[in-house]
matplotlib code that plots the C-alpha trace (Angstrom):
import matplotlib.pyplot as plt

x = [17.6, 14.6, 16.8, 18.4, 15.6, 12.5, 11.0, 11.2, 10.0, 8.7, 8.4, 7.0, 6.1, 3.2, 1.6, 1.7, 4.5, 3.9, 5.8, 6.8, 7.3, 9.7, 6.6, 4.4, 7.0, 7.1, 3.6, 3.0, 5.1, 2.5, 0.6, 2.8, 1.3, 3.9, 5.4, 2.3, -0.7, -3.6, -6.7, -9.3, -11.9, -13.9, -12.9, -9.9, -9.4, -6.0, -5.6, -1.9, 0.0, 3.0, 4.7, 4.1, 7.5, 6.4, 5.0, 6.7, 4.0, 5.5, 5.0, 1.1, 1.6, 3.5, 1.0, -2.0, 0.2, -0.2, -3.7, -5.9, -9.2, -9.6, -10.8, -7.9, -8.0, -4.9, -5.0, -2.0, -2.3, 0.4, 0.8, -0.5, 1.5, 0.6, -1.8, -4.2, -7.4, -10.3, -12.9, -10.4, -10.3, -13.8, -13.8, -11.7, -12.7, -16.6, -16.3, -14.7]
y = [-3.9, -6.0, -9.3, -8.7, -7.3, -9.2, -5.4, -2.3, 1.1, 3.3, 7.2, 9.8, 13.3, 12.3, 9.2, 7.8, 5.4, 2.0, -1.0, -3.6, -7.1, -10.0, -12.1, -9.7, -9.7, -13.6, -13.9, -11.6, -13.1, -16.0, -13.1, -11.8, -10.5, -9.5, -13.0, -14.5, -14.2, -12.5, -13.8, -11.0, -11.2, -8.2, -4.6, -3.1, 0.9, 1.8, 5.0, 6.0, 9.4, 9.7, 11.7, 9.0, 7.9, 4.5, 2.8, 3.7, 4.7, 2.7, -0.4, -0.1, -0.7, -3.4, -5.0, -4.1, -6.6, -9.5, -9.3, -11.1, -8.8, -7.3, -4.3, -2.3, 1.3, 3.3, 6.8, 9.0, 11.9, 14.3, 16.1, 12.8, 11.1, 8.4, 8.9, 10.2, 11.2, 9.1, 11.8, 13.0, 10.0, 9.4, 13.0, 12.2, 8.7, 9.7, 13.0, 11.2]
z = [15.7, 15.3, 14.9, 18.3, 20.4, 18.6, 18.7, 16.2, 17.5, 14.8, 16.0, 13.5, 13.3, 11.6, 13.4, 16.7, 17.8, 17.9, 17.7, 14.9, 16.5, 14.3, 15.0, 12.8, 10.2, 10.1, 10.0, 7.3, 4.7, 4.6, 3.0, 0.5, -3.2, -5.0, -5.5, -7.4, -9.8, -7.6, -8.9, -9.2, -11.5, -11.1, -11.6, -9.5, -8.6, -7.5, -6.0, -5.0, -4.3, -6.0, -2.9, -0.8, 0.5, 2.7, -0.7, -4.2, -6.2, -8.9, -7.2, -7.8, -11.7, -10.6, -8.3, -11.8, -13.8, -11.0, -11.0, -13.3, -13.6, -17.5, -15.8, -13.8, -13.4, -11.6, -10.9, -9.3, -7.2, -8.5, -5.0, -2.4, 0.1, 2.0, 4.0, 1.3, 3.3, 2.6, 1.8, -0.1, -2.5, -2.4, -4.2, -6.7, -7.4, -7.6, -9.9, -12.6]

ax = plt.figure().add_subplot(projection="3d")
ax.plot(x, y, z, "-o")
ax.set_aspect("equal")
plt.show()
């Protein structure tokens, strides 16, 4: 659809529509991670949800082993999705 019309429409129950262009697509694969060493040398938190179904959560061990930092720390949320809230993780993250 996208190739044809230069336009994607994305309509959810759970967030507003908007719209995903072929341009936005193009211009984000000059940002791509996943294909390179990610130089970080400072400590990393990763937070992910392991219900969420737009990102595996899978793919954030992945995304540990490109970066370079000697101090990564992941942790899952057995019952999150994607759109963990953010005071949500902020209680997790700070009572540990």
């Amino acid at each position: 659809m996208i190739s044809k019309k230069g336009v994607f429409r994305d309509f959810s129950d759970e967030y507003p529509p908007y719209k995903i262009t072929k341009n936005l697509i193009d211009d984000g694969r000059k940002y791509l991670l996943m294909n390179q060493q990610i130089s970080l040398d400072c400590p990393v938190n990763i937070i992910h949800g392991i219900k969420d179904e737009a990102v595996p959560w899978d793919l954030s061990i992945e995304l540990s082993k490109k970066i370079s930092s000697n101090s990564i720390t992941q942790s899952f949320i057995k019952d999150g999705d994607h759109g963990l809230s953010v005071l949500r993780i902020l209680n997790i993250y700070f009572s540990q």
